[in-house]
TORMI-878558 format. One record per residue: y, z, x of N, C-alpha, C in turn; residue in one letter. Coordinates in steps of 0.05 Angstrom, whole numbers, plus 32768, in hexadecimal, padded with zeros to 4 digits. Atoms other than C-alpha are relative to their C-alpha. Layout:
   n_v   n_w   n_u  ca_v  ca_w  ca_u   c_v   c_w   c_u  aa
     Y     Z     X     Y     Z     X     Y     Z     X   A
...
# end
This chain:
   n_v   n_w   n_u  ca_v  ca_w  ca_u   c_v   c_w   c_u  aa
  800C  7FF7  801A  87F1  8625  8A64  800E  8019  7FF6   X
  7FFE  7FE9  7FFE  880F  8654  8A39  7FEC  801F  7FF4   X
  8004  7FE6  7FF5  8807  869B  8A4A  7FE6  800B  7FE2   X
  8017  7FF2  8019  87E5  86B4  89FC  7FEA  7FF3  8002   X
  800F  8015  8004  87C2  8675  89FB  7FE4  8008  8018   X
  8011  8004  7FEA  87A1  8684  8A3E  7FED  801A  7FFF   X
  8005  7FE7  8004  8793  86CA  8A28  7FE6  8009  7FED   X
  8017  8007  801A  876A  86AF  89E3  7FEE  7FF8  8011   X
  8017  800B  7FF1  8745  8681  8A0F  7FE8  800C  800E   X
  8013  7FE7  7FF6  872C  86BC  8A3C  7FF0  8016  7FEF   X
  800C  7FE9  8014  871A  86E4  8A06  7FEC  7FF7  7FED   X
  8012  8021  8002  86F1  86A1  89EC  7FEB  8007  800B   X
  8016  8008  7FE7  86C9  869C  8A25  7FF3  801F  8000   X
  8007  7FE3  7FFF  86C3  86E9  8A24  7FE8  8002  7FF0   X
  8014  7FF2  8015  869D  86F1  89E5  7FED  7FE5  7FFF   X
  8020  800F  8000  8672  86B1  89EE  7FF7  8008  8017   X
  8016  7FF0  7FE9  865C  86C7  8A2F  7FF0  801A  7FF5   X
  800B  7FF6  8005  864B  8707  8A11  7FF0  7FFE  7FEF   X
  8017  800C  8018  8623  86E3  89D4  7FE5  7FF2  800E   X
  8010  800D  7FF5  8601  86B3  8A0B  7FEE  801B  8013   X
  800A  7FE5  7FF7  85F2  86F5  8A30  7FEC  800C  7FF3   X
  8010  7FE9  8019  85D4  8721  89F2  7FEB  7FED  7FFC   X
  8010  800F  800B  85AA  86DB  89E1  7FE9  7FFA  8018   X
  800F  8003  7FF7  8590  86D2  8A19  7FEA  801A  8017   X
  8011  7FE0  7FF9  8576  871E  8A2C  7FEF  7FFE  7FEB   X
  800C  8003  8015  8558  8713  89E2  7FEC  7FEE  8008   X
  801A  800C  8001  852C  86DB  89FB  7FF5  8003  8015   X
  8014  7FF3  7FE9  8514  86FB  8A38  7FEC  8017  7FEC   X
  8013  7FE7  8015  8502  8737  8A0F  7FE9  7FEE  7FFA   X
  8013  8015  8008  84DC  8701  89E6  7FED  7FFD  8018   X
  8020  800C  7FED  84AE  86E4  8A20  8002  800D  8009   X
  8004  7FEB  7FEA  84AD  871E  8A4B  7FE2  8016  7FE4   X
  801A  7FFD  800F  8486  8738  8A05  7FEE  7FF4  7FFE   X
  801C  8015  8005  8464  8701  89F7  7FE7  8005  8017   X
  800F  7FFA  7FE0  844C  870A  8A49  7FF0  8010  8000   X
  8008  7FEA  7FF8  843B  874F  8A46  7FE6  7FFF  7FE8   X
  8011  7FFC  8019  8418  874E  89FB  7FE0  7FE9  8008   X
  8016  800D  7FFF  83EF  8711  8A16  7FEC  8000  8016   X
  8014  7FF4  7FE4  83D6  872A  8A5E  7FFD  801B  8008   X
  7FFB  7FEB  7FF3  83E4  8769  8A61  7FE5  8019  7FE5   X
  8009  7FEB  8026  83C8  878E  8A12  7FDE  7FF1  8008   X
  8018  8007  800F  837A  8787  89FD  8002  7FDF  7FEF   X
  7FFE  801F  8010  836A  8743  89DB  7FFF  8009  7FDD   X
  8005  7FF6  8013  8359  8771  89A1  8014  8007  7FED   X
  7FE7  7FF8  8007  8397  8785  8994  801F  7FF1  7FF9   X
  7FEE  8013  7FEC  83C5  8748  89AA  800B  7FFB  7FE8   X
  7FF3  800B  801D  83D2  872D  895C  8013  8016  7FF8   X
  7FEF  7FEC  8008  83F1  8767  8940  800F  8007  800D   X
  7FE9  7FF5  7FE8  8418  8780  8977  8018  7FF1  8005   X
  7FE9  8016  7FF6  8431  8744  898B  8013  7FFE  7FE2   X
  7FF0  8010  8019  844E  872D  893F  8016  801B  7FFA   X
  7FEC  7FEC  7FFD  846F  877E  8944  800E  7FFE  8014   X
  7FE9  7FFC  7FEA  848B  8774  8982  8011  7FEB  7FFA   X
  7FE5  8020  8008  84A9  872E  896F  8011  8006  7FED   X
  7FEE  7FFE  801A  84C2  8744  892E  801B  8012  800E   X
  7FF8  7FEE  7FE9  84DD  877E  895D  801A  7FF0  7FFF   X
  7FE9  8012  7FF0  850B  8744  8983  8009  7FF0  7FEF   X
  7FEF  801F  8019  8518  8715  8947  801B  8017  7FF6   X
  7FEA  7FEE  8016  853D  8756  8927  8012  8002  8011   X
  7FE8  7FF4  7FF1  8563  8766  8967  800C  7FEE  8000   X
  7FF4  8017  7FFA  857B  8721  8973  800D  7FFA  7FE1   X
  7FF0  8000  8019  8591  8729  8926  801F  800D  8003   X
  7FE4  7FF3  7FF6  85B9  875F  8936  800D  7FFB  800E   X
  7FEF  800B  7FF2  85D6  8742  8971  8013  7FE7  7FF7   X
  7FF5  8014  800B  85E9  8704  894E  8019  800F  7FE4   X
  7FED  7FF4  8016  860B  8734  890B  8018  8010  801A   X
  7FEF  7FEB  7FED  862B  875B  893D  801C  7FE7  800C   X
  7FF4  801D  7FF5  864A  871A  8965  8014  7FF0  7FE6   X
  7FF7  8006  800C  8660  8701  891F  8018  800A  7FF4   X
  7FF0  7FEE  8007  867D  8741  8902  801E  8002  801B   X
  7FE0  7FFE  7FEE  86B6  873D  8946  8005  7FE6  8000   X
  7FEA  800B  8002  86C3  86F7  8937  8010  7FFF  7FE3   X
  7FF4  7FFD  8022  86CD  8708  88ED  8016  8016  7FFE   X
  7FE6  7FF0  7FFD  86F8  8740  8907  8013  7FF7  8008   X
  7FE3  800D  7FEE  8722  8717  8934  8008  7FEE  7FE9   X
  7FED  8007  800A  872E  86EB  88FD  8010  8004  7FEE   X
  7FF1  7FFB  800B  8741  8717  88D0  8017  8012  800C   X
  7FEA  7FEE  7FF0  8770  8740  88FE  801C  7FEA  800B   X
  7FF4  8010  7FF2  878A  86F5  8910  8019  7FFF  7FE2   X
  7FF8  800B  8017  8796  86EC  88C4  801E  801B  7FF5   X
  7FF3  7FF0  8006  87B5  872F  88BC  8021  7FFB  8013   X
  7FF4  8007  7FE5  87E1  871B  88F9  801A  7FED  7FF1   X
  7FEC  8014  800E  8802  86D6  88D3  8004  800C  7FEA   X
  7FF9  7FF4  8012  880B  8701  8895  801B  8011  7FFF   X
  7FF3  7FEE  7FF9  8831  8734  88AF  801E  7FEA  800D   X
  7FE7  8011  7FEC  885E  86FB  88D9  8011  7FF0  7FDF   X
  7FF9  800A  8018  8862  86D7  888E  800E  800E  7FF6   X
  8001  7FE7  801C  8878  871A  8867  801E  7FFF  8015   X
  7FEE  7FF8  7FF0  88B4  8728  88A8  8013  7FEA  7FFF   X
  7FF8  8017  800C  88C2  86DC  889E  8015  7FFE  7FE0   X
  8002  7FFF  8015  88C0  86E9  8853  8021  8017  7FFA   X
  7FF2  7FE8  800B  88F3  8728  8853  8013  7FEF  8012   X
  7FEB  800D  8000  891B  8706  8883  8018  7FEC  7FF7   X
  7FF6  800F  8012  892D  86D3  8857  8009  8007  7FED   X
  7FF0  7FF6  8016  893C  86FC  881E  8010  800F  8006   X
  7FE8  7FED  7FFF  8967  8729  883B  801B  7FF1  800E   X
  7FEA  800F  8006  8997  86E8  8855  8003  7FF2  7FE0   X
  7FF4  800B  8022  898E  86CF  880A  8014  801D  7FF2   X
  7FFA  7FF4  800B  899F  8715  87EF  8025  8008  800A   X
  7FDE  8002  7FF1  89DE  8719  8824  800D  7FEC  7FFE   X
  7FEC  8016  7FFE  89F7  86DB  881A  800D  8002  7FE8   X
  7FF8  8001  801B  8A04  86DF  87D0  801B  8017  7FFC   X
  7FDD  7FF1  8006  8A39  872A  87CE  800E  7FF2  8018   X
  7FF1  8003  7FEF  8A53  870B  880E  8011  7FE6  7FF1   X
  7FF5  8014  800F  8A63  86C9  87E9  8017  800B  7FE2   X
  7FEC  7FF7  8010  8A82  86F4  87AF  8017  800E  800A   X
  7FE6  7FF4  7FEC  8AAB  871F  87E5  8011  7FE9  8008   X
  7FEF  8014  7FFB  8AC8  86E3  87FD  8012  7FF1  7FEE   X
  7FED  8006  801E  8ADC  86C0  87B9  801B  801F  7FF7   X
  7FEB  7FED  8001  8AF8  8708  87AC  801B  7FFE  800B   X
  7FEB  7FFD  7FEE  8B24  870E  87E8  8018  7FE9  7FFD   X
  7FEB  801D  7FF4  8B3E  86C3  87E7  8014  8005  7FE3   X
  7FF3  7FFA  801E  8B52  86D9  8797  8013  8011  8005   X
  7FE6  7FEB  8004  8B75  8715  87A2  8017  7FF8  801B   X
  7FEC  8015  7FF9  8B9C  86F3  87DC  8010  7FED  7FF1   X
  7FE6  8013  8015  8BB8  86BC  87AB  800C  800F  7FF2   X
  7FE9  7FEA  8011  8BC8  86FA  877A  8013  8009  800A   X
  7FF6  7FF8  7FF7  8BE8  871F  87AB  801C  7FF7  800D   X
  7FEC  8001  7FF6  8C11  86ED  87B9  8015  7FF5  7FEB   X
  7FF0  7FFE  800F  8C2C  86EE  8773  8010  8016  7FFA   X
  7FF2  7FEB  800B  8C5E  8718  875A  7FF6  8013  7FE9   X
  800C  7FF9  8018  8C4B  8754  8724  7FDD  7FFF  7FFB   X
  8028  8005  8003  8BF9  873F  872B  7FF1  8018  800F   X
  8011  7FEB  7FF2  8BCD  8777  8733  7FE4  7FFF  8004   X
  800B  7FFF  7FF5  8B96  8766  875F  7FE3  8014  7FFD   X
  801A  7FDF  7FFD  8B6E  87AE  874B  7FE1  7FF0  7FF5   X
  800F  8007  800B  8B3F  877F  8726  7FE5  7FF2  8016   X
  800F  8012  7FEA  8B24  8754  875D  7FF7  8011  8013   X
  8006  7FEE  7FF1  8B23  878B  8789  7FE5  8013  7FFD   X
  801D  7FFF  8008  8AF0  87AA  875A  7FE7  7FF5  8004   X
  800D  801F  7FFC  8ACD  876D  875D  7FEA  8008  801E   X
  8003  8003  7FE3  8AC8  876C  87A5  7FF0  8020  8007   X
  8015  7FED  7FF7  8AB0  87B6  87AD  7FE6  8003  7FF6   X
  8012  7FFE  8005  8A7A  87B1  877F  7FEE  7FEE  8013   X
  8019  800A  7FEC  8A59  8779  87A8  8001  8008  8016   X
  8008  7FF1  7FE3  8A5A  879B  87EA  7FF2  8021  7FFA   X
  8015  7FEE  8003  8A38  87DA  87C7  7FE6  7FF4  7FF1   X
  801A  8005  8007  8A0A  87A9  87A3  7FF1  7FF0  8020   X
  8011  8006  7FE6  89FD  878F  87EA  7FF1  8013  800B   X
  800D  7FF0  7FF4  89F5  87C9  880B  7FE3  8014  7FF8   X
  8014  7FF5  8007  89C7  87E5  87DC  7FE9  7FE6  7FFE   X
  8007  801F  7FF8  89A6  879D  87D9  7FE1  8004  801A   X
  800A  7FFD  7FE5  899C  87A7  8823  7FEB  800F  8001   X
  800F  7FEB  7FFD  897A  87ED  881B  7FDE  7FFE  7FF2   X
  8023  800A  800E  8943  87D1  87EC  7FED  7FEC  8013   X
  8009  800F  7FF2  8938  8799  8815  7FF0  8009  8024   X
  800F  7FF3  7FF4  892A  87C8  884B  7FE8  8013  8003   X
  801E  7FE9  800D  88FC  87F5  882E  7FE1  7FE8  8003   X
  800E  801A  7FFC  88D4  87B8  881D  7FF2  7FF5  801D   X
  7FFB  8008  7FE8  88DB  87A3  8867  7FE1  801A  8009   X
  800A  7FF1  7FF1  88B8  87E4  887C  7FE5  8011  7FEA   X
  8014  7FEF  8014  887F  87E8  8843  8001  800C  7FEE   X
  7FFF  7FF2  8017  88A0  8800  8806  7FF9  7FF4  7FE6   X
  7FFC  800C  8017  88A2  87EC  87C1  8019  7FFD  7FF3   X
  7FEC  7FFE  800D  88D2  87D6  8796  7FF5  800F  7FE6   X
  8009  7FE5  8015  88AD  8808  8762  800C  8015  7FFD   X
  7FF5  7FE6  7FF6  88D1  8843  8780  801D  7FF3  7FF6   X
  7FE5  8002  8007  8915  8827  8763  800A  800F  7FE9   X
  7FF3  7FF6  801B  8945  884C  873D  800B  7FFB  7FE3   X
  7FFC  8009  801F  894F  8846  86F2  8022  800A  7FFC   X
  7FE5  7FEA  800D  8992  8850  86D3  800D  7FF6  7FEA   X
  7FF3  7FFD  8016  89B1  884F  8690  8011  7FF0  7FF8   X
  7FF0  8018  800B  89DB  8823  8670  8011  7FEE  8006   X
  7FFB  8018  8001  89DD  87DE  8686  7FFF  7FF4  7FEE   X
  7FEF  8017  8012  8A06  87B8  865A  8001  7FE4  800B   X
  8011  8019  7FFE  89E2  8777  8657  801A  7FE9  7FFD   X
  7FEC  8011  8005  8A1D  874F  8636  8019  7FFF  800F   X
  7FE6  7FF3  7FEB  8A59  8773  865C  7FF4  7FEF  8018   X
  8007  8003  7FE6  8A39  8766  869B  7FFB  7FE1  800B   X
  8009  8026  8002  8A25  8718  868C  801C  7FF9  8005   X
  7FED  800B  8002  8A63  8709  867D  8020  7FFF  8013   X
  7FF2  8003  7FE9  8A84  8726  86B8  7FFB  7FEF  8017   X
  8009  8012  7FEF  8A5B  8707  86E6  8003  7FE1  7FFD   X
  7FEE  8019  8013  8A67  86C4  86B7  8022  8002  8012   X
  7FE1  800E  7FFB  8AAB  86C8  86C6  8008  8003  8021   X
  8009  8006  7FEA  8AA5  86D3  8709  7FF9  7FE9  8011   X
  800F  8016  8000  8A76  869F  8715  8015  7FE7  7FFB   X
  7FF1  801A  8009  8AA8  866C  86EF  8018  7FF9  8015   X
  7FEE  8002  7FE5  8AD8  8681  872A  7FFF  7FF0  800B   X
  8004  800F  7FE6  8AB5  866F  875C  7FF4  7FE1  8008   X
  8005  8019  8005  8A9D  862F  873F  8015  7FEB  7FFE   X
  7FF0  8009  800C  8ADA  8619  872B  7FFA  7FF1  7FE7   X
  800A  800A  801E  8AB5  860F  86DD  8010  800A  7FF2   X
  7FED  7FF5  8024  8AE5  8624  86A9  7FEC  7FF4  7FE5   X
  8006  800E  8019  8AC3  85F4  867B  7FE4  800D  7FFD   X
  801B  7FE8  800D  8A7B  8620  867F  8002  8014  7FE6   X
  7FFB  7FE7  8015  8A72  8652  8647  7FE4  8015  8002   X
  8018  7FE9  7FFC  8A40  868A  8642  8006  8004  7FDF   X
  8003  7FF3  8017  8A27  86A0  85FF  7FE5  8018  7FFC   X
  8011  7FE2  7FF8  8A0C  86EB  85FA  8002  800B  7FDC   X
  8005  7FFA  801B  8A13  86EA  85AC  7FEF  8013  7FF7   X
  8010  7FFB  8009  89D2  86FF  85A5  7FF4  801E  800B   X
  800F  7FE3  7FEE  89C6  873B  85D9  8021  8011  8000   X
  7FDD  7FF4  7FF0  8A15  8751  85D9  7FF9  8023  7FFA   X
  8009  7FDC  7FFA  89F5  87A0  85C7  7FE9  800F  8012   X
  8018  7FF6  7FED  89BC  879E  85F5  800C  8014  8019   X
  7FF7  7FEA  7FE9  89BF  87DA  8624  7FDF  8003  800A   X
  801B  7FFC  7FEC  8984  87E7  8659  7FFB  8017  800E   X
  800A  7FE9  7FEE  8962  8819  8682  7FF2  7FF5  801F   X
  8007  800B  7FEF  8963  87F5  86C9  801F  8002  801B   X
  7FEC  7FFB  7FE5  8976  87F1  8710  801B  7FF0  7FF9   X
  7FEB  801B  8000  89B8  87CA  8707  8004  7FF5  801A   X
  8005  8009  7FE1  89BC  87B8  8752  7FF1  7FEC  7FF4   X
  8019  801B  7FFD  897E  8794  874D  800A  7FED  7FEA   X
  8001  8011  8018  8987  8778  8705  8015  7FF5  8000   X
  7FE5  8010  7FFF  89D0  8761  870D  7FF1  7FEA  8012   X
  800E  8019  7FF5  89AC  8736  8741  7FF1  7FEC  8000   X
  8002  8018  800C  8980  8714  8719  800E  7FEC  7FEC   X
  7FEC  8012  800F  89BB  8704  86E3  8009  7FF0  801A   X
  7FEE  800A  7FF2  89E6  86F2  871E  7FF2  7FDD  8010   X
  8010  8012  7FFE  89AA  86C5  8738  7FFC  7FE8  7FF4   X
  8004  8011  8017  8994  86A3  86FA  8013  7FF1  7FF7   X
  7FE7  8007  8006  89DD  8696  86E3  800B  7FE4  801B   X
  7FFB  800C  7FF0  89ED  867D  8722  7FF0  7FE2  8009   X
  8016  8019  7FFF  89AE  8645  8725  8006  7FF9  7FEB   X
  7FFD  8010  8017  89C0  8634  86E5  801F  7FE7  7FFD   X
  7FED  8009  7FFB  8A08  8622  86F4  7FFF  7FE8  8018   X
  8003  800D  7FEC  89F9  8607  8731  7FEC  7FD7  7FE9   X
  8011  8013  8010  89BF  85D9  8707  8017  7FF6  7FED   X
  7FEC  8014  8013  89F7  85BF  86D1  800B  7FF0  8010   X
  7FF0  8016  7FE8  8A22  85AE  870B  7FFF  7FE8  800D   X
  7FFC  800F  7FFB  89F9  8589  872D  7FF6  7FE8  7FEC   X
  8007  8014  801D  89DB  8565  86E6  8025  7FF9  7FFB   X
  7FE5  8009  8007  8A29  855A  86DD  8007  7FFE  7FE7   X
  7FFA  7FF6  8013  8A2F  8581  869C  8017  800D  7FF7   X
  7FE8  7FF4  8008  8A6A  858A  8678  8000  800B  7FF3   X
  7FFF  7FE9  8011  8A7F  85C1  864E  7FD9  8002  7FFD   X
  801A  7FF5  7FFB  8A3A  85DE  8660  7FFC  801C  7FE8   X
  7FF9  7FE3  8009  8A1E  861E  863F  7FEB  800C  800A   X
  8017  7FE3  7FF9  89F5  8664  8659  7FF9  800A  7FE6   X
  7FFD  7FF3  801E  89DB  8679  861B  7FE3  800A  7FFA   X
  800C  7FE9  7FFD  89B7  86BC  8616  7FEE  7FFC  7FE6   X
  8014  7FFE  801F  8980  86C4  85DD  7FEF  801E  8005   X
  800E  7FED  8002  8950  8700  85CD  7FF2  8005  7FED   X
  801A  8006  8013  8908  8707  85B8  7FF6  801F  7FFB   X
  801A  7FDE  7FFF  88DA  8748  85AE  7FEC  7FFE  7FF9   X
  8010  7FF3  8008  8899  8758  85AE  7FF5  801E  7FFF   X
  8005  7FE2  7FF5  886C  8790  85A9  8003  800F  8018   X
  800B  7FF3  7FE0  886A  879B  85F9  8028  7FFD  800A   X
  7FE1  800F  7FF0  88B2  8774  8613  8019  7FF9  7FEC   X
  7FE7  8007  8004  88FA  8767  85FF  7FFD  7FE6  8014   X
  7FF7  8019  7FEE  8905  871C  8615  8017  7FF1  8000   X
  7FE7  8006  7FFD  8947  8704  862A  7FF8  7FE0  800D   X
  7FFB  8025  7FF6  8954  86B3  862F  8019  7FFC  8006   X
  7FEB  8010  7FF8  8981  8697  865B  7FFE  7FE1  8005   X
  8002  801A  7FF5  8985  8650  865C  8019  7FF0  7FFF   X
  7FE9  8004  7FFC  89B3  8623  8669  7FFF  7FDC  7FF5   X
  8003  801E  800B  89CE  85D1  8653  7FED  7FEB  8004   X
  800B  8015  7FED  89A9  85B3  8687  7FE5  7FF2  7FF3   X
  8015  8009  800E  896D  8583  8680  7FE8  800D  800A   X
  801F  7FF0  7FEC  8924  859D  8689  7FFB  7FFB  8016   X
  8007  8008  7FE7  890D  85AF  86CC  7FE5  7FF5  7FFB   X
  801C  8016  7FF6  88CF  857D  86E5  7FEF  8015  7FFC   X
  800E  7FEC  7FF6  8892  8597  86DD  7FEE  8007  8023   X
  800C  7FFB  7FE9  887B  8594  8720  8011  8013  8014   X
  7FEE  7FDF  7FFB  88BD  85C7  8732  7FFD  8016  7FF7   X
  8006  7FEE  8010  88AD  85F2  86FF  7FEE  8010  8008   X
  8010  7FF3  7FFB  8868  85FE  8723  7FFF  800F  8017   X
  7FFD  7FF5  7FEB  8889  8613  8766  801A  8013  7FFA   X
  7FE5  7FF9  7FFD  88C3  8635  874E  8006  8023  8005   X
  800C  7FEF  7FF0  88AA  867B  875F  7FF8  8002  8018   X
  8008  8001  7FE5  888F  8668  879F  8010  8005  8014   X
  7FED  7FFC  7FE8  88A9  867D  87E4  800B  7FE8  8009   X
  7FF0  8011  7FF3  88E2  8653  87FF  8008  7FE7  7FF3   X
  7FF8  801B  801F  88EF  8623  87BC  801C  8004  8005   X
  7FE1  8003  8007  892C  8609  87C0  8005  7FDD  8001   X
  7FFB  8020  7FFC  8949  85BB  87B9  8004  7FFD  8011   X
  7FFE  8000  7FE1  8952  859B  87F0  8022  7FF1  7FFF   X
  7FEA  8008  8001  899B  8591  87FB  8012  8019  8000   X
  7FF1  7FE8  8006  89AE  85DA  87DF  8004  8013  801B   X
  7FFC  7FED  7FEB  89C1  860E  880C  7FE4  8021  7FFA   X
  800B  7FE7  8004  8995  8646  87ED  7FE7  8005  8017   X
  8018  7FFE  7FEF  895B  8669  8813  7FE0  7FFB  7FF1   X
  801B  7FFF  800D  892A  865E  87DD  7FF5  8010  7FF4   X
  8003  7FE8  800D  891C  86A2  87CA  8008  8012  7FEC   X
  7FF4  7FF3  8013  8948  86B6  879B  7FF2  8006  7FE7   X
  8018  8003  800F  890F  86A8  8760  7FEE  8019  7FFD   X
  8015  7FF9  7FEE  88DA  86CC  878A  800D  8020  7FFB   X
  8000  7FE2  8002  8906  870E  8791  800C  800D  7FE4   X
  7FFA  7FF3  8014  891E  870D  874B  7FE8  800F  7FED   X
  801E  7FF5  8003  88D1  870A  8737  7FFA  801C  800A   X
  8009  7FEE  7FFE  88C4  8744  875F  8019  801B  7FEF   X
  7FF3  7FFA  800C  88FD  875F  8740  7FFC  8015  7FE6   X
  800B  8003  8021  88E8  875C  86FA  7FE9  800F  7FFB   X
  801B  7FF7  7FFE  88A1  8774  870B  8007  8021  8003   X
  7FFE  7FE6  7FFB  88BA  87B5  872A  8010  8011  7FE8   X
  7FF8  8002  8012  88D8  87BA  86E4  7FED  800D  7FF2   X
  8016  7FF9  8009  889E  87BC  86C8  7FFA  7FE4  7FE8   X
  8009  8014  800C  88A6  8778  86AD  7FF9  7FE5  800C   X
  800A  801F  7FF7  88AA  8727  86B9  8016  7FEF  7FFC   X
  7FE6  801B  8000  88D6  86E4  86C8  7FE9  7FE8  7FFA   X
  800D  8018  7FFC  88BA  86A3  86B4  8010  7FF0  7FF1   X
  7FF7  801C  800E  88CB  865B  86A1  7FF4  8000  7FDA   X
  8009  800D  801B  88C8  864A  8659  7FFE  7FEB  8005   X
  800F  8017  8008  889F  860E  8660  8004  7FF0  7FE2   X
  8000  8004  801B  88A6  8600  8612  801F  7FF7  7FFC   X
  7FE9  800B  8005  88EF  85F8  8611  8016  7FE6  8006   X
  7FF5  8016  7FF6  891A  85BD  860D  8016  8001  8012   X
  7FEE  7FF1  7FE8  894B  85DD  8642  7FF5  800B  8017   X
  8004  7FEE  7FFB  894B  85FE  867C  7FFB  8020  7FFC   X
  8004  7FE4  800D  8935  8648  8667  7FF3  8013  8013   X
  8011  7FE2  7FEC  891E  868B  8692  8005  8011  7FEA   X
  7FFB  7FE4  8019  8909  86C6  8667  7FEF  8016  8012   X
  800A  7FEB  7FF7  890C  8704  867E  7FFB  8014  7FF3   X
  800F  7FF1  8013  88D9  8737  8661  8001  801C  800C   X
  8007  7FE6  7FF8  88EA  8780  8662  7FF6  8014  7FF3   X
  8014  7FF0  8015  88BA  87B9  8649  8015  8007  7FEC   X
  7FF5  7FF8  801C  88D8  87D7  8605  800D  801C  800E   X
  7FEE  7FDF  7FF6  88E0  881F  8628  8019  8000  800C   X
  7FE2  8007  7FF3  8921  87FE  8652  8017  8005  7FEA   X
  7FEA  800F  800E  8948  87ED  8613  8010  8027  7FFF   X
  7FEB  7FE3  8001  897F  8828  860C  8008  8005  7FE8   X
# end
């Protein structure tokens, strides 16, 4: 038997022995009163007494029974707190191979690029190289959130910073992206946001473009969409700035649509960990805004909603 197993069991038997224990001192009490009140007291007296002393033992045997309840209502919430905590360690583990897999996958495209340049004549390389260091500081910083997280932080406490260039930044990643796809025939259209500037982590927020872009490509691909397009839109209300990305593809199902937030969504076939969704959401939130499906549209579409005070 194993060893925990054998450990619960004892600890089982423990607390019903001590319930069958407490219950049955409770009904001695009982007739040992009853005994005393009915041979021992006046006859005069015997009614009253007795129905105080019983009430007496009904209450204690209450308490003994609340008492008995309250430790298995503890144990199971200490059990519950127990698989929570194993879910959440689970939970971060998985995002922090989703979050490493992705600059590692751009370091690599990098490297194999500036190798073929390098081994042209006149080609200067400095570009790719760029490339390549930004994702090992967007890892590393990546990493550092993901640890905080790990050890009870928030992503609330993240730094704000100044002008992210919404269009610039699409469009590098876009071309990028078309690299490593081998898509030439994709297009991206940022027509509509090409002056948007922000007040946000870029770390983080490059990672939901990089995300979103990247499921969307991935989704034409495997719909087997030619000359595809990414194409940016922008709404406002009183509260949010909303940015649409959607892409050629056909509408997702609705019965995907309703898990597509959820921990560990992913197709079955893909390589992803599922999470990518999940940590752009928290993302967005620590923002101070929101990601969701446009349901209403005849495309795929995600709109991301950020307060008005961001815009730059």
């Amino acid at each position: 038997m194993d060893y925990m197993k054998f450990l619960t069991y004892i600890r089982s038997l423990i607390h019903l022995q001590t319930f069958f224990v407490s219950f049955g001192i409770s009904v001695v009490w009982i007739l040992g009163t009853d005994f005393i009140v009915h041979n021992l007291i006046p006859q005069e007296y015997n009614t009253e007494l007795l129905q105080n002393l019983k009430g007496l033992c009904y209450i204690f045997i209450l308490c003994i029974l609340l008492s008995w309840l309250h430790k298995k209502e503890q144990k199971s919430t200490n059990l519950l707190m127990a698989k929570k905590s194993q879910a959440m360690i689970g939970e971060f583990s998985g995002m922090i191979v989703h979050e490493v897999k992705n600059p590692l996958h751009s370091i690599h495209i990098c490297i194999q690029r500036i190798k073929d340049l390098l081994k042209v004549e006149n080609i200067d390389g400095d570009r790719y190289i760029d490339l390549t260091e930004e994702s090992i500081l967007r890892l590393d910083e990546t990493i550092d959130y993901l640890q905080g997280l790990s050890r009870g932080q928030s992503l609330d406490q993240i730094k704000f910073e100044e002008g992210f260039e919404v269009s610039s930044h699409l469009h590098k990643t876009f071309d990028f992206l078309k690299k490593s796809y081998f898509a030439s025939f994709y297009k991206l259209d940022t027509q509509d946001i090409f002056d948007l500037k922000l007040k946000v982590n870029h770390s983080l927020i490059s990672h939901v473009f990089l995300n979103l872009m990247k499921n969307a490509m991935d989704y034409m691909k495997e719909q087997k969409i030619e000359n595809g397009v990414i194409k940016l839109s922008l709404e406002k209300n009183s509260k949010y700035i909303i940015l649409g990305l959607e892409n050629s593809g056909n509408p997702i199902s609705p019965h995907i649509q309703a898990k597509l937030f959820n921990h560990f969504t992913s197709k079955v076939g893909r390589k992803g960990t599922g999470l990518g969704l999940l940590f752009c959401r928290q993302i967005m939130k620590a923002h101070g805004g929101e990601i969701q499906y446009d349901k209403e549209s005849s495309t795929p579409k995600f709109l991301l909603k950020f307060p008005r005070n961001l815009v730059v």
